[in-house]
MDAnalysis code that builds the backbone (N, CA, C; Angstrom):
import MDAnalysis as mda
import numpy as np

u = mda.Universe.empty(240, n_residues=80, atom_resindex=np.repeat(np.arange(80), 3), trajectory=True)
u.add_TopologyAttr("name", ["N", "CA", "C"] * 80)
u.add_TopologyAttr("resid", np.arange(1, 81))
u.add_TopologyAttr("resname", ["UNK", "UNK", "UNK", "UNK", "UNK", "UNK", "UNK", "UNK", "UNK", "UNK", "UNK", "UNK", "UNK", "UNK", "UNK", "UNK", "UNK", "UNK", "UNK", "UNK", "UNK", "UNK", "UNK", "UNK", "UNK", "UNK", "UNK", "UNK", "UNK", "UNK", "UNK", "UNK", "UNK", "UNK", "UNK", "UNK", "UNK", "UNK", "UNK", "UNK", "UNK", "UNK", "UNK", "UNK", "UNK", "UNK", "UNK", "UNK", "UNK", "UNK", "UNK", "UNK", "UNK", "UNK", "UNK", "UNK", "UNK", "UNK", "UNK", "UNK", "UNK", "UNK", "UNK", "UNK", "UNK", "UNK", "UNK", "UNK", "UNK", "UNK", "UNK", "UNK", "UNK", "UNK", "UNK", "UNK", "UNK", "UNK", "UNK", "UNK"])
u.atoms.positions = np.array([
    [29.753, 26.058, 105.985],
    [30.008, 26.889, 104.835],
    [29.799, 26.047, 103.582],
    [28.922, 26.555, 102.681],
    [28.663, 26.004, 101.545],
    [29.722, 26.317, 100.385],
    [29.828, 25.952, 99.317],
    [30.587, 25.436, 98.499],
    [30.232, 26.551, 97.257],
    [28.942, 27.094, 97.724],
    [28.598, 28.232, 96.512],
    [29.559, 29.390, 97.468],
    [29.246, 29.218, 98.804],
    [29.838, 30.512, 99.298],
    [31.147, 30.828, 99.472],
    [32.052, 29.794, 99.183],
    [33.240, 29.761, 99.024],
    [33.749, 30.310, 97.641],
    [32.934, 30.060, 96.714],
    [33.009, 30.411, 95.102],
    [32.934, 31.694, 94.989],
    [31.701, 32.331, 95.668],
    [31.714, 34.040, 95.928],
    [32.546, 34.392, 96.616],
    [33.326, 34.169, 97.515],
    [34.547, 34.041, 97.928],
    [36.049, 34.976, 97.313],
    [35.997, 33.454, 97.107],
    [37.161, 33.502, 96.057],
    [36.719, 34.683, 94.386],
    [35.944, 34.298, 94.174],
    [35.225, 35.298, 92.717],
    [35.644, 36.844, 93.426],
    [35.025, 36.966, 94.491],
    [35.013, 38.642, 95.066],
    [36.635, 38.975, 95.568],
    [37.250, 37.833, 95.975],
    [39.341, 38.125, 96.669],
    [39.628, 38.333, 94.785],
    [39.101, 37.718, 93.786],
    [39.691, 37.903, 92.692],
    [39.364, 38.852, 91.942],
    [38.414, 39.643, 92.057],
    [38.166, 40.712, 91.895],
    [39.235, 41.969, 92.475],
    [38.973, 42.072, 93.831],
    [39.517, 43.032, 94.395],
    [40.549, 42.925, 94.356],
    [41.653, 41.352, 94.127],
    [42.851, 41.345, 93.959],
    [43.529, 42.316, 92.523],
    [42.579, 42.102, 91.423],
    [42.823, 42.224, 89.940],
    [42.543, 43.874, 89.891],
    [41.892, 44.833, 91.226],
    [41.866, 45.647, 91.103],
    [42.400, 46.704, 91.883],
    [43.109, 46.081, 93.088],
    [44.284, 46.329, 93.471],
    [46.033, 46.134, 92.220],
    [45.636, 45.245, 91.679],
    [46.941, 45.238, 90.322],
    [46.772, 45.997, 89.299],
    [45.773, 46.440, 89.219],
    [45.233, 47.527, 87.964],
    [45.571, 49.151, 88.872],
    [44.955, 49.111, 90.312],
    [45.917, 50.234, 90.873],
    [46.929, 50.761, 90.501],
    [47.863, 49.744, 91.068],
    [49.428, 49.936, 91.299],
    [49.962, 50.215, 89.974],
    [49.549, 49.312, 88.596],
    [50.382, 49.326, 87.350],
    [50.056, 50.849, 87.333],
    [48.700, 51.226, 87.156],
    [48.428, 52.541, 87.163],
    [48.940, 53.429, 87.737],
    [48.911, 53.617, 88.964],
    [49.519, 54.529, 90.106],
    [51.454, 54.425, 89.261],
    [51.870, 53.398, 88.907],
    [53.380, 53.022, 88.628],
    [53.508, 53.669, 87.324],
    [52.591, 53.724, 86.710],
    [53.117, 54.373, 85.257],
    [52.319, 55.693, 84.834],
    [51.724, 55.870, 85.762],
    [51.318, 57.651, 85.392],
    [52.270, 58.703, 86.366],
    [52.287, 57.984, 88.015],
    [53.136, 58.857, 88.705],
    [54.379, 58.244, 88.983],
    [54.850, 58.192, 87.869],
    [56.214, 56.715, 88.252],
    [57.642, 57.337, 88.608],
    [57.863, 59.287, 88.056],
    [59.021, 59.521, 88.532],
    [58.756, 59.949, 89.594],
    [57.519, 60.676, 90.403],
    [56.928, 60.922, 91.598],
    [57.317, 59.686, 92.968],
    [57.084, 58.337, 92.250],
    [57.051, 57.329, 93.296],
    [58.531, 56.629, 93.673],
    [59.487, 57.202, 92.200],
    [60.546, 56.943, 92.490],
    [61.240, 57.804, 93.071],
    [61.108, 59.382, 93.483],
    [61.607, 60.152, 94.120],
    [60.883, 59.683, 95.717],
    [59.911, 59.436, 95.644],
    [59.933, 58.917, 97.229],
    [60.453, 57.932, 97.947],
    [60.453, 56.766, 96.883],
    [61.561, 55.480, 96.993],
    [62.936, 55.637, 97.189],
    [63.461, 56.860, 96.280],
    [64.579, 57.444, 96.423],
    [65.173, 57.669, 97.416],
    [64.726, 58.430, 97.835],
    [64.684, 58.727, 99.717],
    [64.663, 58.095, 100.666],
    [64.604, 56.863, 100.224],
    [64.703, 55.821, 101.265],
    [65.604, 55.090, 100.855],
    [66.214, 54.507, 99.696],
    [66.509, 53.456, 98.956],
    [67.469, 53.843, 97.811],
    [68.615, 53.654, 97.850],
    [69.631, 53.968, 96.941],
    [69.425, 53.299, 95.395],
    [68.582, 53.027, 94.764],
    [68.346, 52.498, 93.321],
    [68.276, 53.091, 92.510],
    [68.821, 52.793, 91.310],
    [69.121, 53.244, 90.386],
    [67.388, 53.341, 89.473],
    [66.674, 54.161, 88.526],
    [65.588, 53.959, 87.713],
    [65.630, 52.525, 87.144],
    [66.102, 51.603, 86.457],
    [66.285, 50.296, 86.405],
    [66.111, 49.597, 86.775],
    [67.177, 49.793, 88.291],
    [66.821, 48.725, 89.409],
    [64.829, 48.940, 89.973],
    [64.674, 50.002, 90.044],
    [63.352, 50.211, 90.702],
    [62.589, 49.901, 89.805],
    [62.543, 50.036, 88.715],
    [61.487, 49.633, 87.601],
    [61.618, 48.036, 87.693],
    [62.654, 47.293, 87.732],
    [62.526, 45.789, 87.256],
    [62.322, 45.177, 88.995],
    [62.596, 45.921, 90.192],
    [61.369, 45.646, 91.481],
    [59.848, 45.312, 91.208],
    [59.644, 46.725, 90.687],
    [58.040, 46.759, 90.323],
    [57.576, 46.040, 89.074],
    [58.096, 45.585, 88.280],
    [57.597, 44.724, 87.247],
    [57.770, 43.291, 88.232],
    [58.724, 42.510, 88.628],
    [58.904, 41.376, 89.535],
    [57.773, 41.417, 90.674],
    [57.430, 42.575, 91.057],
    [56.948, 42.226, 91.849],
    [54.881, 42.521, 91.609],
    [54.767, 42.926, 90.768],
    [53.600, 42.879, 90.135],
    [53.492, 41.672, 89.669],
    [54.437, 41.366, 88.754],
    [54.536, 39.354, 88.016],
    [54.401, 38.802, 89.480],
    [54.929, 38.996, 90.193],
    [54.132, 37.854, 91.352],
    [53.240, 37.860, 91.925],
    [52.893, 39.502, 92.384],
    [51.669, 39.538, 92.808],
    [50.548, 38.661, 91.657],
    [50.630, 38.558, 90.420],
    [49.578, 38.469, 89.541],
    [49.602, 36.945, 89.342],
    [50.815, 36.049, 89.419],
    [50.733, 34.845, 89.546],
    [50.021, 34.137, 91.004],
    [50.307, 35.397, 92.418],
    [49.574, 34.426, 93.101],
    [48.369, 34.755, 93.027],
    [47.463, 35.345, 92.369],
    [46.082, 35.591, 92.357],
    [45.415, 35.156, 91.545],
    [46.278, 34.632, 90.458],
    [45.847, 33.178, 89.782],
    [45.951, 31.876, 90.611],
    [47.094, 31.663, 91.035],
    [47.629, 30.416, 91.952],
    [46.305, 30.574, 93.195],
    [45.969, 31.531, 93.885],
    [45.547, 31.415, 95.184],
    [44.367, 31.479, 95.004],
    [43.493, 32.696, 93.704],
    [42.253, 32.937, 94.032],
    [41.499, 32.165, 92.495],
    [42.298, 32.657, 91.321],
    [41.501, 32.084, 89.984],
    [41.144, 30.282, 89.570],
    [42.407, 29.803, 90.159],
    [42.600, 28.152, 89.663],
    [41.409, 27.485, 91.472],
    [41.517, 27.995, 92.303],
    [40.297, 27.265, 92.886],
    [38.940, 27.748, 92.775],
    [38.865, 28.671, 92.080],
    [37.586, 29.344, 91.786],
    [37.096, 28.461, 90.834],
    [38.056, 27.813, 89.512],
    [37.780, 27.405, 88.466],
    [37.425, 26.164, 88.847],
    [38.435, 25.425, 89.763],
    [38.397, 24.168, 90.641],
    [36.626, 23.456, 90.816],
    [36.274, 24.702, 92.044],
    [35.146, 24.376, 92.289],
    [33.910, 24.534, 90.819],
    [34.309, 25.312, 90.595],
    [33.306, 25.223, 89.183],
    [33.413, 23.896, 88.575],
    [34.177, 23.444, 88.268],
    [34.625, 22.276, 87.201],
    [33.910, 20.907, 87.919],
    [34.260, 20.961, 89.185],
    [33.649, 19.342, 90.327],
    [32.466, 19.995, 90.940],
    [31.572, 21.243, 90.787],
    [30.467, 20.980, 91.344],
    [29.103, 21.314, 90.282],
])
C-alpha cells in the first residue's frame, strides 16, 4: 500500500465522516422534537438533558475525525 493511497484514504473517511456530522446536526435541528419523542420512549430525559447528549456527543464525534482522519491526512502531506 502506497502512501498516496492511504492519503485518499483518509481524505475520502474525512469526507464521509464530515458528512455523516452535517447529517445528524441536520436531522437534530430540523426534526429535533420528533427525535426527542422517540428518545422519549425509551429514555426518561428531560429536553436539556437530551440536547446537551447530542451537542457532547457531536463535539466528540467531530474531535475524533480531526484526531483520527484530518491530522494524519495533514501528517502525510507535510513528510511526503
Amino acid at each position: 500500500m502506497t502512501v498516496e493511497i492511504v492519503r485518499n484514504v483518509l481524505a475520502w473517511c474525512t469526507l464521509i465522516n464530515l458528512g455523516i456530522l452535517l447529517y445528524w446536526f441536520l436531522f437534530f435541528t430540523l426534526a429535533h422534537d420528533w427525535v426527542y419523542r422517540i428518545h422519549g420512549k425509551w429514555f426518561k430525559l428531560s429536553k436539556e438533558q437530551f440536547d446537551s447528549i447530542q451537542y457532547a456527543a457531536m463535539a466528540f464525534y467531530k474531535v475524533a475525525i480531526f484526531v483520527f482522519n484530518m491530522v494524519p491526512f495533514i501528517a502525510l502531506h507535510i513528510v511526503t
